[in-house]
Every structure is written in structure tokens, then in C-alpha cells.
Wavefront OBJ file of the C-alpha trace (Angstrom):
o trace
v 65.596 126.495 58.949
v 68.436 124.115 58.916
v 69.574 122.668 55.364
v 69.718 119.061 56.159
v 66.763 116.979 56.158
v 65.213 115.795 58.688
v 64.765 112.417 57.168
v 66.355 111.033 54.191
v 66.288 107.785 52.484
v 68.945 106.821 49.982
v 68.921 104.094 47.123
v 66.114 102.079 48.833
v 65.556 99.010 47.588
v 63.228 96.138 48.802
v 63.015 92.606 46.951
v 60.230 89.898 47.559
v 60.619 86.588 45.997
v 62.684 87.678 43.143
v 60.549 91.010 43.026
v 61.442 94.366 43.270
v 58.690 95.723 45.414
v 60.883 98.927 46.533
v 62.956 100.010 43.737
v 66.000 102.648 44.178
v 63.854 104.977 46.489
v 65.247 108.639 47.695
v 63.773 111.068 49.790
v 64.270 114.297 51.873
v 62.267 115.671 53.864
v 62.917 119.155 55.753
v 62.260 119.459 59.608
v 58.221 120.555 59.874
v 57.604 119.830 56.210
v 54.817 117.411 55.039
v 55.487 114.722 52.253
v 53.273 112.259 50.443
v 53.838 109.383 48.850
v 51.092 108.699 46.640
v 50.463 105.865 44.829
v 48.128 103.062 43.780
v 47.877 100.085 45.900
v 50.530 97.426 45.649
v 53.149 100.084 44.428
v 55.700 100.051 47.218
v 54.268 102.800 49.581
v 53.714 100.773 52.729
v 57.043 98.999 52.431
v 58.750 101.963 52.329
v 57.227 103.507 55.503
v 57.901 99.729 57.277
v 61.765 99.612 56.583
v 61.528 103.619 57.112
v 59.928 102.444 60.672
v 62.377 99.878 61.457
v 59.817 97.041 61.301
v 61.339 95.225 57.718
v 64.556 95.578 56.304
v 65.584 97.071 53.179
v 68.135 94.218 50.433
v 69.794 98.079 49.907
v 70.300 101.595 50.566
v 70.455 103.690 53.977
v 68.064 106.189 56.181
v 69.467 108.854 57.977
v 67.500 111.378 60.736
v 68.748 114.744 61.245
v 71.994 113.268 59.215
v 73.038 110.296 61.232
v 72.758 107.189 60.019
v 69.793 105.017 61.957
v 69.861 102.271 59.335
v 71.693 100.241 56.175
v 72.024 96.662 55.309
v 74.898 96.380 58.117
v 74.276 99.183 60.721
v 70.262 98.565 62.309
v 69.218 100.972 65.185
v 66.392 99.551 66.865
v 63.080 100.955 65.987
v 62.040 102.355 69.186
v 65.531 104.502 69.452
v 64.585 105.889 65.884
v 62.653 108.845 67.329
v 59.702 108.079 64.302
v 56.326 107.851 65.252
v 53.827 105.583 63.641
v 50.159 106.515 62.832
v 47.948 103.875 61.009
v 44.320 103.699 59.261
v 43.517 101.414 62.542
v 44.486 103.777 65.531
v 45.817 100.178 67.016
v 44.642 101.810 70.860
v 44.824 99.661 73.940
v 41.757 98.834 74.406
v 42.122 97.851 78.433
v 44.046 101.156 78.699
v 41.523 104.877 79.393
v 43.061 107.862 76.782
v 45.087 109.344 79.429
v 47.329 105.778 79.773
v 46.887 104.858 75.910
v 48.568 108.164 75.749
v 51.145 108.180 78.311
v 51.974 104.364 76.758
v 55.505 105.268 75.172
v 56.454 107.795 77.464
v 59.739 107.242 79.800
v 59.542 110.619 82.385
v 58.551 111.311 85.905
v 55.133 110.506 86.427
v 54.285 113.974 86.934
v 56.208 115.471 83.302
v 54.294 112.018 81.781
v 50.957 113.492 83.112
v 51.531 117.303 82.047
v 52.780 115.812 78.726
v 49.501 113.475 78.212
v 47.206 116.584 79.500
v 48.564 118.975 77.340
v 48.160 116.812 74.411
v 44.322 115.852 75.015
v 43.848 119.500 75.434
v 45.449 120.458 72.244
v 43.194 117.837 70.418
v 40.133 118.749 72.356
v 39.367 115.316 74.604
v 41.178 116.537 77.978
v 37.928 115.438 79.449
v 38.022 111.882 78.066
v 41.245 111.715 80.201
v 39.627 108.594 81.989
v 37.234 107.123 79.038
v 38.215 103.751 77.189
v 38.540 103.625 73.552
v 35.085 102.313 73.307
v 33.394 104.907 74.401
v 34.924 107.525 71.890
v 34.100 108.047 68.345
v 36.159 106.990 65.509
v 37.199 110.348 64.825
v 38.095 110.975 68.973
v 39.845 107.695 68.954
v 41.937 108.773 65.790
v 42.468 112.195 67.596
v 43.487 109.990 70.820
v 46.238 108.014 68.786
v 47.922 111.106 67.063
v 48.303 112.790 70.979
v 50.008 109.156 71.506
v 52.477 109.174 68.842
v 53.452 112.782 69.260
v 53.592 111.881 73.107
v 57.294 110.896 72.922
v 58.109 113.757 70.831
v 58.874 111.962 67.382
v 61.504 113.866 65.053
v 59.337 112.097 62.480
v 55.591 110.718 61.889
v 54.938 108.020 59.414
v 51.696 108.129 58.638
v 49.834 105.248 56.579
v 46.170 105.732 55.431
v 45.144 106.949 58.668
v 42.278 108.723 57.777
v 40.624 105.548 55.433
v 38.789 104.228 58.104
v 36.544 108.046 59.025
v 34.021 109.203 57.630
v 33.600 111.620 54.736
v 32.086 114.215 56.658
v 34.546 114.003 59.611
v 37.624 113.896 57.466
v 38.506 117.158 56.180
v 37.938 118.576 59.499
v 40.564 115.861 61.197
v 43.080 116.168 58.492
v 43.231 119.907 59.372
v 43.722 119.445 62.864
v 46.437 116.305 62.592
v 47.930 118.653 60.086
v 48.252 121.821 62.394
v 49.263 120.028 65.387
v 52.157 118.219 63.450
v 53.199 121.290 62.082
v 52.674 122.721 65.963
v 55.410 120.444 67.364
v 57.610 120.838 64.390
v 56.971 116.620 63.511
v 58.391 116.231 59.660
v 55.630 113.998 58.381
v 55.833 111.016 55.509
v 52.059 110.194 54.710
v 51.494 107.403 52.881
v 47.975 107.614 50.237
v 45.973 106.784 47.360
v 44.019 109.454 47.599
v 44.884 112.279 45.227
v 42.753 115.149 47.350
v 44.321 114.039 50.293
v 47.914 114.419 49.415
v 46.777 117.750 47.471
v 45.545 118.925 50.832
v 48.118 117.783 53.520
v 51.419 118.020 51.325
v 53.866 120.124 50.889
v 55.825 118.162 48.673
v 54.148 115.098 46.909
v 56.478 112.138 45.888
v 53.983 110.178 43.135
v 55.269 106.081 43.126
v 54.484 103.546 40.518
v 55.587 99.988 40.092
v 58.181 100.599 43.242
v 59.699 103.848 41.961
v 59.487 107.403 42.365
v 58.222 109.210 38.988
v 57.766 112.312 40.250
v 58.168 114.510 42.825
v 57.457 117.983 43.525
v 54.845 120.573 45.229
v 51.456 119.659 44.441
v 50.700 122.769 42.200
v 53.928 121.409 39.854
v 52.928 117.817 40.146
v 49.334 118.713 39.074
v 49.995 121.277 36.080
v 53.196 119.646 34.911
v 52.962 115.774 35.241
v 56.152 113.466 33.962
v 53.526 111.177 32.059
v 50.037 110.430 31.033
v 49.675 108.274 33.502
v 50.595 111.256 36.555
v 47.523 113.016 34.356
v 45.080 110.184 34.795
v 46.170 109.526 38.422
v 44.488 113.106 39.852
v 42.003 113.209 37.088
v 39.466 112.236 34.533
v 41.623 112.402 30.963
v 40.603 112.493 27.512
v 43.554 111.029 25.256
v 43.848 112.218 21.515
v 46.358 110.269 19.182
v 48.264 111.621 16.418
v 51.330 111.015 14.323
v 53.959 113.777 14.279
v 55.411 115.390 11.206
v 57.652 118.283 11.739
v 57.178 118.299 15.084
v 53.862 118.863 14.428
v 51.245 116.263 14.787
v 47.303 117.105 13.224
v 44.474 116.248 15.630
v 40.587 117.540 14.954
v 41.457 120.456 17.330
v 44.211 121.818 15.038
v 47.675 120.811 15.207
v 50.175 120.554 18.630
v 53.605 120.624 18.788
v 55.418 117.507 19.393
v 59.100 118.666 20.052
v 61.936 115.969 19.851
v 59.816 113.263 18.448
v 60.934 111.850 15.065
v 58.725 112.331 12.294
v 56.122 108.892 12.145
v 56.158 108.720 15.919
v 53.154 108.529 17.628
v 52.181 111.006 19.984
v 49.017 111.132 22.863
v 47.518 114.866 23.703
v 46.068 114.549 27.189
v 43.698 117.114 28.637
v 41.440 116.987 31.819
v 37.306 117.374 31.340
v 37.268 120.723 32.590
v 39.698 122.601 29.829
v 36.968 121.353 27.508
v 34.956 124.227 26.612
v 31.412 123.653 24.946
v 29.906 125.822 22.233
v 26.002 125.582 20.549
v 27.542 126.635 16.887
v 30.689 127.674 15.816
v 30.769 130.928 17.346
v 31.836 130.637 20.612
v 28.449 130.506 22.314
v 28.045 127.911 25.087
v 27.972 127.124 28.865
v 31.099 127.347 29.562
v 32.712 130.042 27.547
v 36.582 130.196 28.175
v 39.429 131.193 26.077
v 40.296 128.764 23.491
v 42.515 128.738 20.911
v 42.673 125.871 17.558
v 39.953 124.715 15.609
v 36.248 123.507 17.410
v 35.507 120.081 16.448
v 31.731 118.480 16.339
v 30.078 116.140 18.451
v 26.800 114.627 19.156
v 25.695 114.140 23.436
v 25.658 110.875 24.316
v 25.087 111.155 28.151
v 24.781 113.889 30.459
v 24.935 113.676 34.542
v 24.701 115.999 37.567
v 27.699 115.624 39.788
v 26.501 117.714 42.853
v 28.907 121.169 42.019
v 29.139 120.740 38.201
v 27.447 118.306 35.560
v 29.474 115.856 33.370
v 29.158 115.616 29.696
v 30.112 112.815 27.212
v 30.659 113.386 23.606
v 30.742 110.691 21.009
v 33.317 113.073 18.441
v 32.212 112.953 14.731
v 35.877 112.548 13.704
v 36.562 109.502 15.086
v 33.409 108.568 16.955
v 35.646 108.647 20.557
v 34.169 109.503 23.104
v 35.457 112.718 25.353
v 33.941 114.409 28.211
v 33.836 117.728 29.301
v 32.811 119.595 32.675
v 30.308 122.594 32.646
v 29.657 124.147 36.504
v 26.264 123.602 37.930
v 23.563 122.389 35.721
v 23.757 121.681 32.300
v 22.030 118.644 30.798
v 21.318 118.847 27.159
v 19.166 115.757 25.658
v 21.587 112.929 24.214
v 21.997 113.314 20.300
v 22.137 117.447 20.226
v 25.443 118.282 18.101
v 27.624 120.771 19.938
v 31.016 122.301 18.520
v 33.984 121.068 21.800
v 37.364 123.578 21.499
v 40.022 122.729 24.395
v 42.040 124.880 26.381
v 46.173 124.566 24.584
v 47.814 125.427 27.119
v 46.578 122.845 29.549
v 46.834 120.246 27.027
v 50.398 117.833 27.669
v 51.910 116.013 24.746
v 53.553 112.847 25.652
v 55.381 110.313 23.130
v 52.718 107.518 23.302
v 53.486 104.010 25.093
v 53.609 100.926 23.461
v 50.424 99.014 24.577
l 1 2 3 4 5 6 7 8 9 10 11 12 13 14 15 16 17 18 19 20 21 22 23 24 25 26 27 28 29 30 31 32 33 34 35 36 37 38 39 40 41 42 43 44 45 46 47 48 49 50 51 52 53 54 55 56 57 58 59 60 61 62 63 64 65 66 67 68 69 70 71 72 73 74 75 76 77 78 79 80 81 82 83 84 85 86 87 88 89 90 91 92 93 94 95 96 97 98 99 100 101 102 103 104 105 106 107 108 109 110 111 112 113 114 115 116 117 118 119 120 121 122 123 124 125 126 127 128 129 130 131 132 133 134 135 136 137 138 139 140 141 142 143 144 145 146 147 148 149 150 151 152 153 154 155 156 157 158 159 160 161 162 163 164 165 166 167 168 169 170 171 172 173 174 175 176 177 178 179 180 181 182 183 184 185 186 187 188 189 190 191 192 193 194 195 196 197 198 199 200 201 202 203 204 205 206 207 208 209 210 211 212 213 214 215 216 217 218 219 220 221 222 223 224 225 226 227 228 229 230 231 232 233 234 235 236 237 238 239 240 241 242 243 244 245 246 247 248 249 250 251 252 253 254 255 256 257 258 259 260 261 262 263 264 265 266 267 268 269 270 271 272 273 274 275 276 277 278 279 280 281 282 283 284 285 286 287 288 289 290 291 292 293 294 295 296 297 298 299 300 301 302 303 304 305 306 307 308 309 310 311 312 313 314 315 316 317 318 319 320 321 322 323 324 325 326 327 328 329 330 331 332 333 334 335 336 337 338 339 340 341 342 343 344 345 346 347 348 349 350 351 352 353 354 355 356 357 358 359 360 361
């Protein structure tokens, strides 16, 4: 495989009204690979994939395919000489057009290469005999099959993909993903998919670029970008988090759980320990007997049930802590419901604890 990207975006910046809705924005992505960018609503996704697309322009910064330039604030290819495709959460199918011609719609061959190219696509995604049906006789989850065949029709050296799976259902979903994502992979299509869905971009990516506010604040594989966030908030955005404050001394700061090192902060700064539900381990008594029996390390710390639930593969249990009368919550696998009020001793797993200098407000 080739060292140059098959898309890249440099300094991208996008302004609305005096706001900086794109902010200094870079990106590669390698021919066949799969990136996210994940994000929260209203951060700057979607108007990245738009001036990516050609369909808004960027105030700075330039986009290159296969390492020509397509686009900066001077030079503007048109968007349908880009080779990018465009996939989006409402298929947008032609609704006067059967499959084979909402298919065939952006294709420029013979007649008979535009047929073998349409037929061999509908195979591939399994609706070859829906050549002739209109999109209102297909499912939501044929129709969504029916627009990815159409924007890999032309042969795109890149997909841009924007919540296209929102609109499914749960139980179709997985299944869908799995096929868009072998068939991409299939023709070799580097793919920028746009969510807000942590699962999904933990599924589908190979690389995950996490955005907040307009900018990039991390990027990575999703194993890296799970187990070593930049922040607390990268924590909170894939998880449940329980936050423990503490101020350091030493580089040490004391919590109820023993003490953490706090590297590089000064001594009377204020530090937040963040750790996910399920590196909370739960004990009866003090020695080490429980539910969920892990290894821990530091010092247990008491606290009374307030509420227990059920979640379907594991059951969810809040603690209101007799240190400091927080509450923190812990996950056990299966069923585990004790009555609200029993005291339990809570240890928490170190090394999957992150120590970040805590923000003011």
C-alpha cells in the first residue's frame, strides 16, 4: 500500500457569522481505510464532510485526493469531478426511478458496461432481483442497501458517509453496517463516516478522529482512543464515568481509594480521577468477597446501595460513598440486585483509572 493518503484535508477552517464552526481541521486517510469522525451534534462534523464534498466552501485550508489538489480558497474543482461519493441518513433515492436506474443514475458508460456495472452491484448487496422495483416497495434497510450500490456505482476514490445508518432499525443495523463495511473495503473506497454514536465508530473504524467545539482532540485507532483518552471529557463520551476530586501534594493526590499519582501538577492543584462503572469491583466485607471479584489494588472504601437495575447483559449499581456521600456506580454481569441501604466495601481497578488536571467549571 501506497504512502500517500488517499484523502487529506489540511488547516480546515469554516466560519459562520463570526463563528468558528470548523476550526484548523487535518486529516489522512489511507486508500481502503475507514475513518470516523465522532462527535456530538453541532461540533463541526457535517461541515466538514460538506466542504470535503464540494457542496460549501471552506474561509481556509486545502483537500487533496490521491495528492492533487481538488480544492483551496482559490483553486475549486467541481464536486462531481471530485471522484467522492456521498451516502446520507436519508438514502435521497429517486423515487420515479426502479433500483436498476436509481443505480445506474451517475454513471457515464455504454449502456451495456452501465448495466453489467448496476447488476453486479445489486448482486453484491443481495437485491439483483429488485432490478425493476421502485423505492417504495423496498424496505428501509433494501433502500439503504440500494443507495450504497449507487454511490459506489461511479467508482468513488472516496465515500463520505453522514449518519447513514440513523434512520434503520436497531435490529437491522449491525447486520447493514457489516455489509456497507465489507463492500467498501471490497472496492478499495477510503471511507470518512461521520457519527455520534460511540459503538458505531468502535465498530466500522479503523482510525477514529474524536471532534469537539470544531476541533480535532484526538485521533487514533479505537482501542488507543478508548484506553488512553486526551481528556475527561473523551472518557465520558464512550462511557458512563465516575469522577473523584483531589488536591495533589507531591505528585500525589489522597482520594478514599488510596492515593494516585498526579505527575507534573504543582502541589495545591486540583486533580479529577476518572474511571468507567465496570473497573469498579464490589466486595460484601473487607475481604475481597463479592460479585464481581477482580484484581484490585488501593484501599476499599464503604458505601451504602441506593439503586440497583437490570440492564439486559449486566445490572447497574449506584452507591451513595460514606466519604463524601457521592454517588458512583459500578457494573456487575448478569444479575445482581441487592436491596437499597446494604453497605458494601467498592475497590477500583488502578490501572484503568486516568488522572487529568481538573477544568475550571
Amino acid at each position: 500500500m501506497s504512502d500517500a493518503p488517499r484523502l487529506e484535508i489540511r488547516n480546515l477552517t469554516r466560519r459562520f457569522e463570526g463563528k468558528t464552526v470548523v476550526d484548523d481541521v487535518s486529516l489522512r486517510i489511507a486508500p481502503g481505510e475507514v475513518t470516523c469522525l465522532l462527535g456530538p451534534s453541532g461540533c463541526g462534523k457535517s461541515t466538514t464532510l460538506r466542504i470535503i464534498a464540494g457542496v460549501d466552501m471552506q474561509d481556509s485550508g486545502e483537500i487533496y485526493v490521491d495528492g492533487q489538489l481538488i480544492c483551496d480558497t482559490i483553486y475549486r474543482l467541481p464536486p462531481e469531478r471530485r471522484s467522492i461519493g456521498l451516502m446520507f441518513q436519508d438514502f435521497a433515492l429517486f423515487p420515479h426511478l426502479s433500483v436498476a436506474q436509481n443505480v445506474a443514475f451517475g454513471l457515464s458508460g455504454s449502456r451495456e458496461a452501465n448495466r453489467a456495472r448496476v447488476e453486479q452491484l445489486l448482486d453484491r448487496v443481495g437485491l439483483l432481483h429488485y432490478l425493476e422495483a421502485f423505492p417504495h416497495e423496498l424496505s428501509g434497510g433494501e433502500q439503504q442497501r440500494v443507495a450504497l450500490a449507487r454511490a459506489l456505482a461511479p467508482r468513488p476514490r472516496v465515500m463520505l458517509m453522514d449518519e447513514p445508518f440513523s434512520g434503520l432499525d436497531n435490529r437491522l443495523r449491525d447486520g447493514i453496517r457489516d455489509e456497507t463495511l465489507a463492500l467498501l473495503k471490497e472496492e478499495g473506497t477510503s471511507v470518512l463516516l461521520v457519527t455520534h454514536e460511540p459503538e458505531e465508530a468502535m465498530r466500522m473504524a479503523d482510525e477514529i478522529a474524536l471532534m469537539r467545539a470544531g476541533r480535532i482532540v484526538q485521533q487514533g485507532a479505537p482501542y488507543n482512543i478508548y484506553n488512553a483518552p486526551a481528556d475527561k471529557a473523551a472518557v465520558a463520551f464512550f462511557s458512563d464515568i465516575n469522577v473523584l476530586s483531589g488536591t495533589v501534594q507531591g505528585a500525589l493526590t489522597d482520594t478514599p481509594f488510596g492515593q494516585f499519582l498526579a505527575p507534573g501538577v504543582p502541589d495545591g492543584g486540583r486533580v479529577e480521577i476518572v474511571f468507567r462503572p465496570q473497573h469498579v469491583a464490589i466486595d460484601f466485607d473487607r475481604q475481597g468477597r463479592g460479585p464481581n471479584p477482580t484484581s484490585m489494588q488501593g484501599t476499599p472504601a464503604r458505601g451504602l446501595v441506593e439503586r440497583a437495575r437490570f440492564m439486559g447483559s449486566e445490572s447497574l449499581v449506584e452507591f451513595r460513598m460514606d466519604h463524601d456521600k457521592e454517588v458512583l456506580r459500578a457494573t456487575v454481569p448478569n444479575v445482581f440486585l441487592p436491596k437499597p441501604g446494604t453497605p458494601m466495601w467498592l475497590s477500583v481497578r488502578r490501572d484503568r483509572c486516568f488522572v487529568f488536571p481538573a477544568q475550571d467549571g
